[in-house]
MIDOSE-1310 file (N, C-alpha, C; in nm, 2 decimals, decimal comma, always signed):
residues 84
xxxx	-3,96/+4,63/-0,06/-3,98/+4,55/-0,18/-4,02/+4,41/-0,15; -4,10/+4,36/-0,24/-4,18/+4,21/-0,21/-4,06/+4,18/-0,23; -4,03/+4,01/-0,23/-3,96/+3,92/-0,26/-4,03/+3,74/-0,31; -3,98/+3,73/-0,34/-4,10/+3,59/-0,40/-3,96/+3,48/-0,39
xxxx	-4,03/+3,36/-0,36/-3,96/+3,23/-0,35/-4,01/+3,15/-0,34; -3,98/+3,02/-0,43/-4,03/+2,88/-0,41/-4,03/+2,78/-0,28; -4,12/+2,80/-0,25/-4,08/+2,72/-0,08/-4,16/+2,51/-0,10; -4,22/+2,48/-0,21/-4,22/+2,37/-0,19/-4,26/+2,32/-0,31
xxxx	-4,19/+2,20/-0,35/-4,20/+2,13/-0,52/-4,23/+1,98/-0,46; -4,36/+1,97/-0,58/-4,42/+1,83/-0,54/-4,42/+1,78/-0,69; -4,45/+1,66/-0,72/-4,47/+1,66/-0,84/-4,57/+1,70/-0,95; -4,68/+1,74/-0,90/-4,79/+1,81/-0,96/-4,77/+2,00/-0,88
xxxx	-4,76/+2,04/-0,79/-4,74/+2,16/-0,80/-4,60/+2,21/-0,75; -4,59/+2,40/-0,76/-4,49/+2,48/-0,70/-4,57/+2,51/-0,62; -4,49/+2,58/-0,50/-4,60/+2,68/-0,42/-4,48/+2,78/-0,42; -4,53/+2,94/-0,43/-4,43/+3,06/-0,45/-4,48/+3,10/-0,29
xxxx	-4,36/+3,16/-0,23/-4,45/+3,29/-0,12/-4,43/+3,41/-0,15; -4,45/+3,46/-0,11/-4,40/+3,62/-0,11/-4,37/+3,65/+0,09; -4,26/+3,75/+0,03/-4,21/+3,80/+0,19/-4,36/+3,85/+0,22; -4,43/+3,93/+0,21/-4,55/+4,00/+0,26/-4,68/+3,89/+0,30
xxxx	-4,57/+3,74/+0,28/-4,73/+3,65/+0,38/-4,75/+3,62/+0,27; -4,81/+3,61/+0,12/-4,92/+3,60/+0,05/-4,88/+3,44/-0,06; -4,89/+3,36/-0,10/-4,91/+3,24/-0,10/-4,98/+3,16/-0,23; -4,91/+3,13/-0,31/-4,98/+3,10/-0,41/-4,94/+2,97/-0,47
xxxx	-5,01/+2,86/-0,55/-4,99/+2,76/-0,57/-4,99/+2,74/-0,74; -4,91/+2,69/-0,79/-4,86/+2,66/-0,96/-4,90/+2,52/-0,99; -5,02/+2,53/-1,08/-5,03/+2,34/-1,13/-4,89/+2,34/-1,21; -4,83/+2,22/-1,23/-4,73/+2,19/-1,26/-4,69/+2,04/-1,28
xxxx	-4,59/+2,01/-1,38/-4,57/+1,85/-1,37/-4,40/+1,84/-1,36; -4,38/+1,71/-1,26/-4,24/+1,68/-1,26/-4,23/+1,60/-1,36; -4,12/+1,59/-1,48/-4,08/+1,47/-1,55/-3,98/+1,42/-1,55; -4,00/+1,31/-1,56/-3,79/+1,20/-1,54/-3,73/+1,34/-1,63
xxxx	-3,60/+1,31/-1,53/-3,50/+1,37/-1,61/-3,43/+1,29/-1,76; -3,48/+1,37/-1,90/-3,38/+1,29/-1,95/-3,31/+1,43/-2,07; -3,20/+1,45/-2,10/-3,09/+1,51/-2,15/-3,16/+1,59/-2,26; -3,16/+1,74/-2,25/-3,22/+1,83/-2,34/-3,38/+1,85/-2,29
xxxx	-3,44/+1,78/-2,22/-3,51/+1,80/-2,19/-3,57/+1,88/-2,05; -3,73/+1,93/-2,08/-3,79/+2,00/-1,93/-3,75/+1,92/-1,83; -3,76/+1,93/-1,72/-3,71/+1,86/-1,57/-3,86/+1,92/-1,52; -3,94/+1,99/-1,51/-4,04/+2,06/-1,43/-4,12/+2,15/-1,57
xxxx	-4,25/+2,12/-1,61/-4,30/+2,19/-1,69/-4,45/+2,30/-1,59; -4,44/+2,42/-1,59/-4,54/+2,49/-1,48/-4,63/+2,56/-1,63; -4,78/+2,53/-1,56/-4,84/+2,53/-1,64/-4,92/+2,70/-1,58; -4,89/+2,83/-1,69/-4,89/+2,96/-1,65/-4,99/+3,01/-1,64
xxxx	-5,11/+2,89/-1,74/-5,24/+2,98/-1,70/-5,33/+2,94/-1,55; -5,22/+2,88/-1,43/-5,28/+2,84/-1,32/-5,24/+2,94/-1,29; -5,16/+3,09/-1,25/-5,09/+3,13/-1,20/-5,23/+3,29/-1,28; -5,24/+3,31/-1,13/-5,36/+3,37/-1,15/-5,46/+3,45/-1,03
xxxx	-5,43/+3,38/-0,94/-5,48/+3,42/-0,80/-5,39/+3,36/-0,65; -5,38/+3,49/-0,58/-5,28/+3,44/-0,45/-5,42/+3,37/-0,34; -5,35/+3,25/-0,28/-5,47/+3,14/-0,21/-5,47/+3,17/-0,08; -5,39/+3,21/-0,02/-5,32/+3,24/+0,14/-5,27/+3,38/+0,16
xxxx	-5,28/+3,41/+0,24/-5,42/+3,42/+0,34/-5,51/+3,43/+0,36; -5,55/+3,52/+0,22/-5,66/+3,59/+0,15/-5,67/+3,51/+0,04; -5,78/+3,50/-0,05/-5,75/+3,46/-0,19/-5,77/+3,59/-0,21; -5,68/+3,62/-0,35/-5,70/+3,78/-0,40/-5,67/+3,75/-0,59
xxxx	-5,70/+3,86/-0,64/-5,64/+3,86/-0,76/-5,49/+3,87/-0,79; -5,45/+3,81/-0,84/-5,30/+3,84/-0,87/-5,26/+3,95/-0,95; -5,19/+4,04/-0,95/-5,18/+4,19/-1,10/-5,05/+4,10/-1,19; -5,08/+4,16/-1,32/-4,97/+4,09/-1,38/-4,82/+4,12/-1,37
xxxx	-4,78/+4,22/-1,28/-4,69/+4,26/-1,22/-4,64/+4,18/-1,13; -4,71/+4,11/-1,07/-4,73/+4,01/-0,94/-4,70/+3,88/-1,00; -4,74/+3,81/-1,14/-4,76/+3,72/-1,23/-4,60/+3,70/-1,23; -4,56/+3,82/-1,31/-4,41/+3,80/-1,36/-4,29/+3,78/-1,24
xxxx	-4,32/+3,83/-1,12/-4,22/+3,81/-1,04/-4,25/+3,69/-0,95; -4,33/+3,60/-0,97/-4,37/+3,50/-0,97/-4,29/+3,42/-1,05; -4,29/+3,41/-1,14/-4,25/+3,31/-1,27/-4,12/+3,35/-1,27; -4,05/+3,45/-1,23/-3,92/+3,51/-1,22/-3,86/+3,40/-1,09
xxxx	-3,91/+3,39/-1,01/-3,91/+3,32/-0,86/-3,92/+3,20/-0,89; -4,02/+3,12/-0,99/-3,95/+3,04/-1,04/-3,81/+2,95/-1,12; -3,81/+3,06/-1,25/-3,67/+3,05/-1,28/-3,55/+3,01/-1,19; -3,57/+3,17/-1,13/-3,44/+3,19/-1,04/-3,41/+3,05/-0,91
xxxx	-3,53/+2,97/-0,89/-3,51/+2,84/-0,83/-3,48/+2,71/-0,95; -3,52/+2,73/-1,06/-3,50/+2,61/-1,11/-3,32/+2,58/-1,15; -3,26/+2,70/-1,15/-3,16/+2,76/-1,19/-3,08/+2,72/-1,10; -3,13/+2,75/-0,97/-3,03/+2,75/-0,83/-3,05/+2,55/-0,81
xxxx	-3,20/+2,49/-0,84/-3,13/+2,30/-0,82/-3,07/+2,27/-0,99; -3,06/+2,37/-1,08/-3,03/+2,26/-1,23/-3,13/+2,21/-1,26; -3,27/+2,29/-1,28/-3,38/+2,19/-1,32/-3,37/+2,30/-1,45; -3,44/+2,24/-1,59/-3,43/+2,27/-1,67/-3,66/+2,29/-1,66
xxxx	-3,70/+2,45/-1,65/-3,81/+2,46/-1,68/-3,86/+2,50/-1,78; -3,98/+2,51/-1,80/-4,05/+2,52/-1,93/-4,19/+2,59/-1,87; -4,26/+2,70/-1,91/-4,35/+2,75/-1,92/-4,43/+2,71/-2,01; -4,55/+2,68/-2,00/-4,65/+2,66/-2,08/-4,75/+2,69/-2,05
């Protein structure tokens, strides 16, 4: 089974990998932390094609455990995200 994880947060992107090598990058924005609010907004309609090694099409099966891999990191620093 794949596994997906966030391996690097900049202020404009995520980058996800996947255990199987494959590599994909999330436009995204960091914003000041302030109370009730997003911490990290990832914008979903960049999340669409894997860039490394290959560029390939992403399936939407691929999509969601992506954005799941996000969650499950924003969860693990306390960042509060938001999909858009």
């Amino acid at each position: 089974m794949t596994k997906y994880l966030v391996t690097n947060v900049t202020p404009g992107h995520l980058t996800v990998e996947a255990s199987d090598g494959r590599r994909t990058i999330l436009d995204g924005e960091g914003l000041a932390h302030v109370e009730g609010e997003p911490d990290y907004v990832v914008y979903t309609s960049s999340i669409h094609s894997w860039s490394d090694p290959t560029p390939a099409a992403m399936t939407a099966d691929e999509k969601e455990k992506v954005l799941s891999a996000v969650e499950e990191w924003a969860g693990s620093v306390r960042f509060k995200v938001e999909l858009e």
